[in-house]
Biopython code that builds the backbone (N, CA, C, O; Angstrom):
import numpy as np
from Bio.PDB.StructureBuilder import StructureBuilder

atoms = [
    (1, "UNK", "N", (-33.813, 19.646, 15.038)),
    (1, "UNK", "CA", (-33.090, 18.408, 15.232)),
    (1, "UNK", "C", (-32.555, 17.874, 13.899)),
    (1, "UNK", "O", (-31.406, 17.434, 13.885)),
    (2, "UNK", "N", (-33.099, 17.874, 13.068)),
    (2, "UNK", "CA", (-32.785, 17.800, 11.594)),
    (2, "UNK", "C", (-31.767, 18.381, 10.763)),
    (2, "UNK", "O", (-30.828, 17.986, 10.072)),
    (3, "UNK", "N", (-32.338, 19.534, 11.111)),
    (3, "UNK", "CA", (-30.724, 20.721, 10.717)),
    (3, "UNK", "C", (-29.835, 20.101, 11.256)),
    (3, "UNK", "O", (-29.262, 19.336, 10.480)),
    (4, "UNK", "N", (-29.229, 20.099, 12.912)),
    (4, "UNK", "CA", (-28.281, 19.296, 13.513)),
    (4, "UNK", "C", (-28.157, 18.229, 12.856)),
    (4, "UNK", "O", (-27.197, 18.321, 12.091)),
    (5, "UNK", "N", (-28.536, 17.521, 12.810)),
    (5, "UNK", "CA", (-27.563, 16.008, 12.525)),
    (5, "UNK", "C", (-27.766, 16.029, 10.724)),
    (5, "UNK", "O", (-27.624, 14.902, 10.251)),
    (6, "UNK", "N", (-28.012, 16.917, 9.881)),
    (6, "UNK", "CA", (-26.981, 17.818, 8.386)),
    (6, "UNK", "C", (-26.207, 18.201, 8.443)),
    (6, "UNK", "O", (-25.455, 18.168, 7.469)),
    (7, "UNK", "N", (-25.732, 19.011, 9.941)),
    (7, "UNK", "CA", (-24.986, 19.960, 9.836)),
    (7, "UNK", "C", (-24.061, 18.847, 10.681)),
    (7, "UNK", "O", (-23.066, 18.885, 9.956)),
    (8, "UNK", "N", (-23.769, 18.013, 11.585)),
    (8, "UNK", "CA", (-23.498, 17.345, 11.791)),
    (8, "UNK", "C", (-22.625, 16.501, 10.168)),
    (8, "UNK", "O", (-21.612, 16.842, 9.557)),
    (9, "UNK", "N", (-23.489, 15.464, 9.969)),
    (9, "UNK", "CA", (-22.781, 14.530, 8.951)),
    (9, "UNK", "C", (-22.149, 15.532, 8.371)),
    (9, "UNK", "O", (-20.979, 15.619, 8.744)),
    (10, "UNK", "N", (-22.567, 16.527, 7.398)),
    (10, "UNK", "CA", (-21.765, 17.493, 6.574)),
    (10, "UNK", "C", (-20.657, 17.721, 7.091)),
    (10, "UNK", "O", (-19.834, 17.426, 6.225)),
    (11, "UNK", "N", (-19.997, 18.165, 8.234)),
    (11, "UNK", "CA", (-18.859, 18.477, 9.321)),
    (11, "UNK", "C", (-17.942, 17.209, 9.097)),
    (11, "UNK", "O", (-16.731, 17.322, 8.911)),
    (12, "UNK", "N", (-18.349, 16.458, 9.116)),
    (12, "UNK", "CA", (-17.932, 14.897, 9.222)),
    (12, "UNK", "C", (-17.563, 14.335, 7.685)),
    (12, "UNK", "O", (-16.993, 13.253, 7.539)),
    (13, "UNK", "N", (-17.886, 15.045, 6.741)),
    (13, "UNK", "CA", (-17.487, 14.695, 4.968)),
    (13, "UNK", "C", (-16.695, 15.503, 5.264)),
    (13, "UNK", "O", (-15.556, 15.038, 5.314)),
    (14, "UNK", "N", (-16.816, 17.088, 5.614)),
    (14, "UNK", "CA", (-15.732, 17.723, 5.248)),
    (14, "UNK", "C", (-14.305, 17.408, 5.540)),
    (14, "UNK", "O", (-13.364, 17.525, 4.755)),
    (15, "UNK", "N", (-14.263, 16.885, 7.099)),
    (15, "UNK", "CA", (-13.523, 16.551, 7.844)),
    (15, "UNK", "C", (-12.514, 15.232, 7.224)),
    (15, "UNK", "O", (-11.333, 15.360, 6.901)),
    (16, "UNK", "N", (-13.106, 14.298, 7.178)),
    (16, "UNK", "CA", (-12.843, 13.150, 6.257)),
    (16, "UNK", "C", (-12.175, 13.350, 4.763)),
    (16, "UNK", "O", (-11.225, 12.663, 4.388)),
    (17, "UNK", "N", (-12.784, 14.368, 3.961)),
    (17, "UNK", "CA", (-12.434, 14.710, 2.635)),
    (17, "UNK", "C", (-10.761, 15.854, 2.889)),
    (17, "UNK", "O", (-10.044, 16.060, 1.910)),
    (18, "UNK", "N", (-10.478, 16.319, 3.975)),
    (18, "UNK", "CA", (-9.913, 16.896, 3.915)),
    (18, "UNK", "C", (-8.314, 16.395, 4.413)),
    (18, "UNK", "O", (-7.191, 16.874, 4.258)),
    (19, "UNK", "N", (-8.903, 15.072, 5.147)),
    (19, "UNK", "CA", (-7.533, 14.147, 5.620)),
    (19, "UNK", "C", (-7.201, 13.555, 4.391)),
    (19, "UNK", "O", (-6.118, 13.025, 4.639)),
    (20, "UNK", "N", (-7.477, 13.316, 3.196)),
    (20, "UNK", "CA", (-7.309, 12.364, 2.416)),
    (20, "UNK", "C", (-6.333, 13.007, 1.186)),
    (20, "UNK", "O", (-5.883, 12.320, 0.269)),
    (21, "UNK", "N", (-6.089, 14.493, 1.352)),
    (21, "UNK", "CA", (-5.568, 15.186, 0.402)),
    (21, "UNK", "C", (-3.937, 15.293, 0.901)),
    (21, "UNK", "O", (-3.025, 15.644, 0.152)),
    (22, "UNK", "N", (-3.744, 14.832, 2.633)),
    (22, "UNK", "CA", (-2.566, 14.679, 2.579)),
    (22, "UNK", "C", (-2.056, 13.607, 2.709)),
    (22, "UNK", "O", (-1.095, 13.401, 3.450)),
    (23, "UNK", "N", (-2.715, 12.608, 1.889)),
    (23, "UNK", "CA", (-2.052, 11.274, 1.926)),
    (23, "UNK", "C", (-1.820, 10.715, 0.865)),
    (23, "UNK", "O", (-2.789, 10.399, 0.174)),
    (24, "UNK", "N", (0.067, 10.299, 0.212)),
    (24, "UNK", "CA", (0.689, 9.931, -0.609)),
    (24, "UNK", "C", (-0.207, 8.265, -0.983)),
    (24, "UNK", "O", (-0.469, 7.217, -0.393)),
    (25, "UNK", "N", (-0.425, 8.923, -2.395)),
    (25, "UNK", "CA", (-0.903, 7.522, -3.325)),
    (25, "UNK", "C", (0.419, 7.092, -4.451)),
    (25, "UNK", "O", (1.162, 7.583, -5.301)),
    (26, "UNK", "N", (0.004, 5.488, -3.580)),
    (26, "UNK", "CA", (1.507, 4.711, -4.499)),
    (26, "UNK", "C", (0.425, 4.111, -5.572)),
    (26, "UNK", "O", (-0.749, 3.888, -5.274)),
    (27, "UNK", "N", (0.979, 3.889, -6.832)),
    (27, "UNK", "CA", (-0.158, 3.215, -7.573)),
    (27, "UNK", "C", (0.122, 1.961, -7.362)),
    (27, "UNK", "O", (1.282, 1.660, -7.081)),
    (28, "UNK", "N", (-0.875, 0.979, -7.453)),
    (28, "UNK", "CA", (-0.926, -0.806, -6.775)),
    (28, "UNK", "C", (-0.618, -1.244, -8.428)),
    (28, "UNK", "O", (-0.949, -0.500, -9.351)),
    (29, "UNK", "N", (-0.178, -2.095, -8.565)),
    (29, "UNK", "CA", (0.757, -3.129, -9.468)),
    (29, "UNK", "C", (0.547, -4.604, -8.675)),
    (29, "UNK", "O", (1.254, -5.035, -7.764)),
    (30, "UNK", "N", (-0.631, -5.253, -9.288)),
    (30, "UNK", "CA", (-0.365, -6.509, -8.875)),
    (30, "UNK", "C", (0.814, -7.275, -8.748)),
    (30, "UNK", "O", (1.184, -7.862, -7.730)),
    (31, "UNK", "N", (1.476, -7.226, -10.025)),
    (31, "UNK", "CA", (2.930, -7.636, -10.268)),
    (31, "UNK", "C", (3.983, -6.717, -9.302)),
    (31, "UNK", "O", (5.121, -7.180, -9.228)),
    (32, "UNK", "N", (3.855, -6.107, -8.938)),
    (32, "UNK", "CA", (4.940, -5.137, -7.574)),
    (32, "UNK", "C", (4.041, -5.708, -6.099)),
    (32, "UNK", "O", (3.097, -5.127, -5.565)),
    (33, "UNK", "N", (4.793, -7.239, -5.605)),
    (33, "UNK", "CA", (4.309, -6.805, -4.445)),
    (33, "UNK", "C", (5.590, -6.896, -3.271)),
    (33, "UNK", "O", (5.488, -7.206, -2.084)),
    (34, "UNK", "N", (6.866, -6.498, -4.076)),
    (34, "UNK", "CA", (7.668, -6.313, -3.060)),
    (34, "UNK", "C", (8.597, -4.730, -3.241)),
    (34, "UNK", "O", (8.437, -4.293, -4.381)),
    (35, "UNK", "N", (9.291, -4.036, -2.572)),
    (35, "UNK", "CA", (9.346, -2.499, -3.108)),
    (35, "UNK", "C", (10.827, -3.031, -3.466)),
    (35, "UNK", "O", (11.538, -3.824, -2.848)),
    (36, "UNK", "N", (11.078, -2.263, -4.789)),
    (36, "UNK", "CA", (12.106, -2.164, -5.359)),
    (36, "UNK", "C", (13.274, -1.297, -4.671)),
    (36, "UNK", "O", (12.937, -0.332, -3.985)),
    (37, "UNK", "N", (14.253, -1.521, -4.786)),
    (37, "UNK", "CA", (15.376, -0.638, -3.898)),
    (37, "UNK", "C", (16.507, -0.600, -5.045)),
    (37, "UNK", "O", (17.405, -1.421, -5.233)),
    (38, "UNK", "N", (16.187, 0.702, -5.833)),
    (38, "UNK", "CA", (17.245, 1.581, -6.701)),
    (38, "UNK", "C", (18.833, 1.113, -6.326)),
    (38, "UNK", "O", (19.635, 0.846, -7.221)),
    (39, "UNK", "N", (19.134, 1.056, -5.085)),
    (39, "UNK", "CA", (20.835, 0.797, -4.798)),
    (39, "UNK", "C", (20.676, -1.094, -5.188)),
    (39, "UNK", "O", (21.353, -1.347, -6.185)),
    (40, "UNK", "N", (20.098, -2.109, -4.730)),
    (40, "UNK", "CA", (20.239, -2.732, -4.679)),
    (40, "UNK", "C", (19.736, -3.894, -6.488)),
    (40, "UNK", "O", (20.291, -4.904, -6.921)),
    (41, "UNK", "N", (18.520, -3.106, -7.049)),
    (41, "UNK", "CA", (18.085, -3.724, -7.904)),
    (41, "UNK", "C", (18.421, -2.750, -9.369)),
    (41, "UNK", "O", (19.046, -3.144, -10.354)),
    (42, "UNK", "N", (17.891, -1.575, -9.193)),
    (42, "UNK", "CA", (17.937, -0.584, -10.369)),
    (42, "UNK", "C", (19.599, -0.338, -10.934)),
    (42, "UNK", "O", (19.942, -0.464, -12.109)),
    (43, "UNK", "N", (20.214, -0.083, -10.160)),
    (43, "UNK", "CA", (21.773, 0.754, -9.878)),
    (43, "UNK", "C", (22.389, -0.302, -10.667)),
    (43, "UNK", "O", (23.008, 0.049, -11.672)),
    (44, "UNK", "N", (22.297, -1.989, -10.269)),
    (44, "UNK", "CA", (22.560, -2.672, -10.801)),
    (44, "UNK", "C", (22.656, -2.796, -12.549)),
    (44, "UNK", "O", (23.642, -2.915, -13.276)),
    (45, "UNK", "N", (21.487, -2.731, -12.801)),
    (45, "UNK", "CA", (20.823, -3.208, -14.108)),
    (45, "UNK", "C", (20.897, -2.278, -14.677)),
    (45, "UNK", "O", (20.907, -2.642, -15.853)),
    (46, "UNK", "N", (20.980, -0.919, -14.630)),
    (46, "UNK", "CA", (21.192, 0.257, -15.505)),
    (46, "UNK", "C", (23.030, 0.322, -15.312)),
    (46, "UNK", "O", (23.553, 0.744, -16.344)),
    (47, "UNK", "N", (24.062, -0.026, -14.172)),
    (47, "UNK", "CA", (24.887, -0.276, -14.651)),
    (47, "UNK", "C", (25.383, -0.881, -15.678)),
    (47, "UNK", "O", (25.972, -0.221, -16.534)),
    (48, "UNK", "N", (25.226, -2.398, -15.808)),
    (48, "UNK", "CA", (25.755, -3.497, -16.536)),
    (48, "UNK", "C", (25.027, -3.213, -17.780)),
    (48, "UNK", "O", (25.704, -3.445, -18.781)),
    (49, "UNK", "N", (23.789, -2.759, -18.012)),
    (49, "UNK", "CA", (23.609, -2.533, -19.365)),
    (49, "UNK", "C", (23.256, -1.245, -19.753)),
    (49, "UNK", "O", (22.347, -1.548, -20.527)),
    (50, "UNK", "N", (23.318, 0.262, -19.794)),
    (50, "UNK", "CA", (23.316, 1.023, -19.745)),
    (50, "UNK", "C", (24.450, 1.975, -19.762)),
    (50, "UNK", "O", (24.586, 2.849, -20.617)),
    (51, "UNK", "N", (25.446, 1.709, -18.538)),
    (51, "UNK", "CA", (25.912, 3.194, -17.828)),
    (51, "UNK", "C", (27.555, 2.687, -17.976)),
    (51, "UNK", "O", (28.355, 3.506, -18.429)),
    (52, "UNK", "N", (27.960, 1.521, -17.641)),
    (52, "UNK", "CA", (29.326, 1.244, -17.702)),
    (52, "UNK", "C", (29.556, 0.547, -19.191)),
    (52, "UNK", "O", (30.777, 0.446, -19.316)),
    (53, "UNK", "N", (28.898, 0.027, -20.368)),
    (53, "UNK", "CA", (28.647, -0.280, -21.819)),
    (53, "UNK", "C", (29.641, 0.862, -22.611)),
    (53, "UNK", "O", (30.376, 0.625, -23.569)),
    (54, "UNK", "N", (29.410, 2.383, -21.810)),
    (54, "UNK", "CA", (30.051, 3.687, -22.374)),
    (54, "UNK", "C", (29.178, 4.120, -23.252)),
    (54, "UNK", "O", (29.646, 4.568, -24.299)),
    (55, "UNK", "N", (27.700, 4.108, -23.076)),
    (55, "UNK", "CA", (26.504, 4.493, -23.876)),
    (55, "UNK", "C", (26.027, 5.701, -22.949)),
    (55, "UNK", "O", (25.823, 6.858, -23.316)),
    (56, "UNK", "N", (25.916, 5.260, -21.872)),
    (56, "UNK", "CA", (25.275, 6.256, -20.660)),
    (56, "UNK", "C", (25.853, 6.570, -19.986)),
    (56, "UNK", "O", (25.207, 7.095, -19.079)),
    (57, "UNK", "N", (27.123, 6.581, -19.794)),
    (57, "UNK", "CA", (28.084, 6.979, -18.283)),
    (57, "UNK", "C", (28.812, 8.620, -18.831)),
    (57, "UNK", "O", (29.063, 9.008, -19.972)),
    (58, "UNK", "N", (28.991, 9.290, -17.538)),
    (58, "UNK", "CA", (29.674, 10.558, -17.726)),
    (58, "UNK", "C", (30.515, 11.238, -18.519)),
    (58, "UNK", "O", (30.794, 12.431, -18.640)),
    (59, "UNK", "N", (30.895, 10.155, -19.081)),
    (59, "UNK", "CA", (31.163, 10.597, -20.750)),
    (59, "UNK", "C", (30.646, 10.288, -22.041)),
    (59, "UNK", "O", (31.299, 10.115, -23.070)),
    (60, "UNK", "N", (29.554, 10.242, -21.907)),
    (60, "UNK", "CA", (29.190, 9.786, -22.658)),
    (60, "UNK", "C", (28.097, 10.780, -23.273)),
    (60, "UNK", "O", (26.902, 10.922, -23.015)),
    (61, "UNK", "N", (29.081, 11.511, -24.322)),
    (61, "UNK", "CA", (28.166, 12.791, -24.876)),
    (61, "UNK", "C", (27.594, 12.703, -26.438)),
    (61, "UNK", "O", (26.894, 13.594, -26.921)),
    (62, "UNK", "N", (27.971, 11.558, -27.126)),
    (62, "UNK", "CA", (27.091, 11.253, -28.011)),
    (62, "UNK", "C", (25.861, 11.042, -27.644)),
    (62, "UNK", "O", (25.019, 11.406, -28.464)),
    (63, "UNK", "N", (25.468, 10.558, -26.649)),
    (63, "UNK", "CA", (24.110, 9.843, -26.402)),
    (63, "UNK", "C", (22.956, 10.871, -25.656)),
    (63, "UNK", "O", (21.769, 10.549, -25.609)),
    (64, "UNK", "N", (23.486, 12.181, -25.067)),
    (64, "UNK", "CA", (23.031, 13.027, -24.399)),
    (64, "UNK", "C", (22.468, 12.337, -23.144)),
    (64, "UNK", "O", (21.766, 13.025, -22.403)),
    (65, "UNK", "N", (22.745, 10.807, -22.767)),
    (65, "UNK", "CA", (22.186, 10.693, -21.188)),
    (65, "UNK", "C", (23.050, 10.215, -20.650)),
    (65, "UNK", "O", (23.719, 9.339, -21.200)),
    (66, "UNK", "N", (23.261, 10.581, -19.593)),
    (66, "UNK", "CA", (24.084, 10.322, -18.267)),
    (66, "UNK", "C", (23.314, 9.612, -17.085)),
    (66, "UNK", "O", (22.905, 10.228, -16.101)),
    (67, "UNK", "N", (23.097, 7.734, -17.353)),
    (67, "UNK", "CA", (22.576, 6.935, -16.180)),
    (67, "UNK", "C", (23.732, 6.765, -14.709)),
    (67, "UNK", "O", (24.012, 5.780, -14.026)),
    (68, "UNK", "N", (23.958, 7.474, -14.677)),
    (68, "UNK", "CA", (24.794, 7.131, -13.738)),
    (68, "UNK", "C", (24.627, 7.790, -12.306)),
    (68, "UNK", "O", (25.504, 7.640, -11.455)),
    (69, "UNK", "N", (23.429, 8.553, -12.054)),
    (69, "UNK", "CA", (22.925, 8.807, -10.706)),
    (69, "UNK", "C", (21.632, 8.516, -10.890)),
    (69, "UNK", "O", (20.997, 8.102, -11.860)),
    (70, "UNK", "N", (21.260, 8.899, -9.424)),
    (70, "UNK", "CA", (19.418, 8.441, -9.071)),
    (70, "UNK", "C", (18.636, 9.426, -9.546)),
    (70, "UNK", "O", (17.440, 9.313, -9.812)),
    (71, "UNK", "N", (19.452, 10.616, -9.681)),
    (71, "UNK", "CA", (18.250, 11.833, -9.862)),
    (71, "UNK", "C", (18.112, 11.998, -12.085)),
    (71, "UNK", "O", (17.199, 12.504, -12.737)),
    (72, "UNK", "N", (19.432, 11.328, -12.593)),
    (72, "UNK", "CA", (19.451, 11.244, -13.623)),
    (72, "UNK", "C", (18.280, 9.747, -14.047)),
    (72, "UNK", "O", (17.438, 9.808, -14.943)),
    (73, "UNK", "N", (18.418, 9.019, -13.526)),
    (73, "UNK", "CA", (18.052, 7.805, -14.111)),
    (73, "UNK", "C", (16.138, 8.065, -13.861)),
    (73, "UNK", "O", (15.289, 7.952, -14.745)),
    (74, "UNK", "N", (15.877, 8.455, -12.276)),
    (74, "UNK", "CA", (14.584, 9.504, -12.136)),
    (74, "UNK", "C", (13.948, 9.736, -12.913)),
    (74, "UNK", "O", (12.999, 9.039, -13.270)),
    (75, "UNK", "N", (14.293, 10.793, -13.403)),
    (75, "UNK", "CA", (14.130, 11.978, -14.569)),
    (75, "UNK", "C", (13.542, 11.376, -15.288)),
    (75, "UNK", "O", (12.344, 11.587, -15.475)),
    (76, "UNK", "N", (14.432, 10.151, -16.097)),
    (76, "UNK", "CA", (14.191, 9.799, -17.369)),
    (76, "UNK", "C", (13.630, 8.273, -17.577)),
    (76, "UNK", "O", (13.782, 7.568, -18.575)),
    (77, "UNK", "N", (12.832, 7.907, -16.170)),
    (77, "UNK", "CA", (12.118, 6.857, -16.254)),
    (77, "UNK", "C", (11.358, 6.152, -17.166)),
    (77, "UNK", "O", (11.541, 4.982, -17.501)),
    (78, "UNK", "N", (10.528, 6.879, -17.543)),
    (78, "UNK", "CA", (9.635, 6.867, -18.864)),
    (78, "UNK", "C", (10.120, 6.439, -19.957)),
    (78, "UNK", "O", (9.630, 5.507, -20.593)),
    (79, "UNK", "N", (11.347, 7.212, -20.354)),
    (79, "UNK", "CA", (11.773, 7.050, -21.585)),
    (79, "UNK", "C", (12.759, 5.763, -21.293)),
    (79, "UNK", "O", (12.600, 4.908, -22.164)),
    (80, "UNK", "N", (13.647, 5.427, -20.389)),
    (80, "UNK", "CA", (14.152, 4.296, -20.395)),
    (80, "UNK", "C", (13.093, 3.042, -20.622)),
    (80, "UNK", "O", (13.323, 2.210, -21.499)),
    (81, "UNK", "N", (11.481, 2.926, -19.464)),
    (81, "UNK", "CA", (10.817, 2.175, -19.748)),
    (81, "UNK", "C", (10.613, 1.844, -21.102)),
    (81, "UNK", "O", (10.829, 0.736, -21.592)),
    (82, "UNK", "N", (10.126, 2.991, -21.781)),
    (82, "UNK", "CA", (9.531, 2.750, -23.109)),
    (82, "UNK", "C", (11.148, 1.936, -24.529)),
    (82, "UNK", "O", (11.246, 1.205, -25.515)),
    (83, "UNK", "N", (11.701, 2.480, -23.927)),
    (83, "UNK", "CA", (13.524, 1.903, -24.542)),
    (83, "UNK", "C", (13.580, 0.616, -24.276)),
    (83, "UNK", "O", (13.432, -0.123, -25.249)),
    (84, "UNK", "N", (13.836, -0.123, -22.730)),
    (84, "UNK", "CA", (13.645, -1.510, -23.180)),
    (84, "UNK", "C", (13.016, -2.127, -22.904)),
    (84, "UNK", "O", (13.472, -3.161, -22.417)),
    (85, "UNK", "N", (11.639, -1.996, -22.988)),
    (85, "UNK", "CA", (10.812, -2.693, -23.447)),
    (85, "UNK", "C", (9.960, -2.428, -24.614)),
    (85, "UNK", "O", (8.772, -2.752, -24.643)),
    (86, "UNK", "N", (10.807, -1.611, -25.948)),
    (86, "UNK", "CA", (10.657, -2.039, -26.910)),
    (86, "UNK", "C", (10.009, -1.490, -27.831)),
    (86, "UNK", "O", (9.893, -1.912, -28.982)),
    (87, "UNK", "N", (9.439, -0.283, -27.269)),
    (87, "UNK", "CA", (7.824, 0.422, -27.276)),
    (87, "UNK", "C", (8.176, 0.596, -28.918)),
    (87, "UNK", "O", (9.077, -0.003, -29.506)),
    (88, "UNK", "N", (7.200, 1.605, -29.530)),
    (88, "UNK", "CA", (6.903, 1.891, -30.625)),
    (88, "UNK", "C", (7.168, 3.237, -30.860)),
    (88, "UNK", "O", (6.890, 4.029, -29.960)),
    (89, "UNK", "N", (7.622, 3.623, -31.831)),
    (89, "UNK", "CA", (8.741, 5.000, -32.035)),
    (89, "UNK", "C", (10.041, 4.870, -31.760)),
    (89, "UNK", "O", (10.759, 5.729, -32.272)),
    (90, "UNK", "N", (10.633, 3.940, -31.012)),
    (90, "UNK", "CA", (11.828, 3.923, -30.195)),
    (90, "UNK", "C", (12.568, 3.686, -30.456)),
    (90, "UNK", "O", (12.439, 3.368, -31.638)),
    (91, "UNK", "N", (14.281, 3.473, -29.914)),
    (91, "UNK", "CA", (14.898, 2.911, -30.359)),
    (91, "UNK", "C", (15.113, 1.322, -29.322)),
    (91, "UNK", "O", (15.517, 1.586, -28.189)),
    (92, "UNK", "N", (14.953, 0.205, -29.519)),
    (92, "UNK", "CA", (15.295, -0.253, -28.311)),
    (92, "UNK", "C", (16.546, -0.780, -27.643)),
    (92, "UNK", "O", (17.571, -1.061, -28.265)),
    (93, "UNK", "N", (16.418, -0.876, -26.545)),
    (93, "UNK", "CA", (18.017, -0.579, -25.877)),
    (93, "UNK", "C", (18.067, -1.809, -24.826)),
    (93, "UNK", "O", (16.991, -2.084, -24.295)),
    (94, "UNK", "N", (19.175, -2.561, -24.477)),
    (94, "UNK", "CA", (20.033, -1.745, -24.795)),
    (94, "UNK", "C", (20.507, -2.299, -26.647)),
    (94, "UNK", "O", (20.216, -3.346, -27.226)),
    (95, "UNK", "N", (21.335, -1.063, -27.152)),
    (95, "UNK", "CA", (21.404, -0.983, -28.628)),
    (95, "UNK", "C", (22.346, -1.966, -29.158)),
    (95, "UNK", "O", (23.523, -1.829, -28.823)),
    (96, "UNK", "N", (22.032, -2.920, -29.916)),
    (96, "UNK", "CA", (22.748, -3.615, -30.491)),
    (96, "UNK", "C", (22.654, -4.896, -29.422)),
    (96, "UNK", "O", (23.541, -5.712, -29.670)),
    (97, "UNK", "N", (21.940, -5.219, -28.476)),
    (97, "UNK", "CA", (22.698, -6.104, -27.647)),
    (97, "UNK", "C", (20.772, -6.799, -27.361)),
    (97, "UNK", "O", (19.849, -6.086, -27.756)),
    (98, "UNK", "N", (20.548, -7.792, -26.862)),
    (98, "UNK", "CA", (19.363, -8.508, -26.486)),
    (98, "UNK", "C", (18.644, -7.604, -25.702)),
    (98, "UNK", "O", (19.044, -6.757, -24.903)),
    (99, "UNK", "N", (17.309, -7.977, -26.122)),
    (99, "UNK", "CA", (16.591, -7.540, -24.645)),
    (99, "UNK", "C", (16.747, -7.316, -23.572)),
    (99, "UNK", "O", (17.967, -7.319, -23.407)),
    (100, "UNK", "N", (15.990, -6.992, -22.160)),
    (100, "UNK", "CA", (16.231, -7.409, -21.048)),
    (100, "UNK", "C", (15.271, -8.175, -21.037)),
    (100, "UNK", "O", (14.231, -8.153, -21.695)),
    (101, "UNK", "N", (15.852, -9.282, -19.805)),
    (101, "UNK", "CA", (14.648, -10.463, -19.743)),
    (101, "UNK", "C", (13.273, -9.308, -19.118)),
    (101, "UNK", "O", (13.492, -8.131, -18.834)),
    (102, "UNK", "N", (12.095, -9.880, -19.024)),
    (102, "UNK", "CA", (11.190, -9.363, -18.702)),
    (102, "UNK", "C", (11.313, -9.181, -17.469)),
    (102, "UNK", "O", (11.035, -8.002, -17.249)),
    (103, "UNK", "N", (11.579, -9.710, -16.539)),
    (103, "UNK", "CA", (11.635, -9.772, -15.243)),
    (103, "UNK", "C", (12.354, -8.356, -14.726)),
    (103, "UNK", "O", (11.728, -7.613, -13.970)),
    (104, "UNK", "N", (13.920, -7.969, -15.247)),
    (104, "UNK", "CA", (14.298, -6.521, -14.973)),
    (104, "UNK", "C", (13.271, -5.902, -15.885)),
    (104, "UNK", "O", (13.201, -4.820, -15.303)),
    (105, "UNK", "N", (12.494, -5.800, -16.802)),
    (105, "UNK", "CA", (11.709, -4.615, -17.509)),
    (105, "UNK", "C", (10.842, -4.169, -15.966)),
    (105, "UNK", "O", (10.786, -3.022, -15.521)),
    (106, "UNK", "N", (10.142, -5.548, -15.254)),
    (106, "UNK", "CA", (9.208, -5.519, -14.754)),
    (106, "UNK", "C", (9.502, -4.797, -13.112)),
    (106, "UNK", "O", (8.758, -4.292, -12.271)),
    (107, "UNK", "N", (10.928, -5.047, -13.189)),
    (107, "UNK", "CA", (11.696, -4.458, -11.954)),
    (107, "UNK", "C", (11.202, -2.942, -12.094)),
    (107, "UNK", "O", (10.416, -2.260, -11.437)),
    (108, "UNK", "N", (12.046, -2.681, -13.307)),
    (108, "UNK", "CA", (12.006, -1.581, -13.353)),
    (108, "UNK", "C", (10.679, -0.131, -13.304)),
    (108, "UNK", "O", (10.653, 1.054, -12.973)),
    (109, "UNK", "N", (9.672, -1.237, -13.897)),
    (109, "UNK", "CA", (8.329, -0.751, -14.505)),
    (109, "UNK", "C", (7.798, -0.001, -13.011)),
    (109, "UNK", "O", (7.441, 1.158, -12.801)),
    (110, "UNK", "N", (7.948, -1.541, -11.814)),
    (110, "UNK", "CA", (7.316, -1.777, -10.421)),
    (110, "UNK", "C", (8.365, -0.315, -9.211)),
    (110, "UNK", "O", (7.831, -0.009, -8.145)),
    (111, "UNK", "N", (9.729, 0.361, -9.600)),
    (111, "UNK", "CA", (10.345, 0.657, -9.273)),
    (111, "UNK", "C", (10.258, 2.099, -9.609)),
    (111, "UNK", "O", (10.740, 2.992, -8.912)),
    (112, "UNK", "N", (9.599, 2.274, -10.743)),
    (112, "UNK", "CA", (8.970, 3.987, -11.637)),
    (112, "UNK", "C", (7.494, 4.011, -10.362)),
    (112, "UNK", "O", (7.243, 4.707, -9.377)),
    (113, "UNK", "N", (6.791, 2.844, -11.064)),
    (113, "UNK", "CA", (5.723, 3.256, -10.319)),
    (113, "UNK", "C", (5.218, 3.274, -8.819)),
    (113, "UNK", "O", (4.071, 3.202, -8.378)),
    (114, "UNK", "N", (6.303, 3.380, -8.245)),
    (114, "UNK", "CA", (6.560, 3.019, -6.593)),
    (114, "UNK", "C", (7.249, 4.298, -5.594)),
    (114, "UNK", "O", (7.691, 4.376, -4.448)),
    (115, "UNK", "N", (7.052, 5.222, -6.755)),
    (115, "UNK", "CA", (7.543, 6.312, -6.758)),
    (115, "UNK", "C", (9.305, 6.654, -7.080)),
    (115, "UNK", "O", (9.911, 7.696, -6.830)),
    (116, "UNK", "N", (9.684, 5.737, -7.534)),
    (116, "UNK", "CA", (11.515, 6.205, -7.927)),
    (116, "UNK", "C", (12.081, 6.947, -6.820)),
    (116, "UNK", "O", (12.479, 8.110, -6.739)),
    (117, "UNK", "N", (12.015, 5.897, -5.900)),
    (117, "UNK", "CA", (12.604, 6.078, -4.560)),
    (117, "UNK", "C", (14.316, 5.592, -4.633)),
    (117, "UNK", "O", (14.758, 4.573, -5.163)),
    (118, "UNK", "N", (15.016, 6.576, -3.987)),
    (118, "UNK", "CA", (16.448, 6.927, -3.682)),
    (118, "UNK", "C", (17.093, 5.788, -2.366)),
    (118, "UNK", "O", (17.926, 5.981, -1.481)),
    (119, "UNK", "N", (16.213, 4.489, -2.766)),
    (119, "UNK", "CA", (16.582, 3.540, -1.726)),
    (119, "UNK", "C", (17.534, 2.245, -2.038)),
    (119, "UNK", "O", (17.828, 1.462, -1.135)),
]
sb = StructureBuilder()
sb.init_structure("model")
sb.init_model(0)
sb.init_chain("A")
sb.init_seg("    ")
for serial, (resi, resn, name, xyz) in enumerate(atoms, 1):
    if name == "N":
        sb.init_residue(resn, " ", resi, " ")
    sb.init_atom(name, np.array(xyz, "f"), 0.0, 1.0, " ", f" {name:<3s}", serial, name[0])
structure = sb.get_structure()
């Protein structure tokens, strides 16, 4: 009877441990509690300071980046984060021109870590 209900619970971890490997983890961001939407918030803000400036747009081959799609801007999440907001090593961007208020940094931050969804 003992064996059974080991062999039992054990069946029942495995079972449990094995649903959990196909389920997508978003990381929680207190500060993200609404989902960012790339067309509506990102697309924006990497336009006007980024991509139409003539720093980042499709011609723009001094700079080696091209913000001007989702799968480009994607890519290079990280390094934009760490750009304007200022980080250390960097250069910060956008170049020559103010900060971004914190609020788009934080867009953006909540919008990487939300998985850099094509929405």
């Amino acid at each position: 009877m003992k064996n059974r209900r080991i062999i039992t619970v054990v069946a029942a971890l495995l079972l449990l441990t094995s649903c959990t490997k196909d389920k997508v983890r978003v990381a929680l961001d207190s500060n993200c509690m609404d989902t960012i939407s790339f067309a509506q918030q990102i697309k924006p803000m990497i336009d006007q300071n980024c991509s139409t400036s003539g720093c980042h747009d499709a011609n723009s081959q001094a700079s080696g980046y091209n913000f001007t799609t989702h799968a480009a801007v994607a890519a290079n999440a990280s390094k934009i984060l760490q750009t304007i907001s200022g980080g250390s090593g960097v250069v910060a961007m956008p170049l020559g021109g103010d900060m971004l208020p914190d609020t788009l940094i934080q867009q953006f931050n909540c919008w990487s870590n939300q998985g850099k969804q094509n929405n």
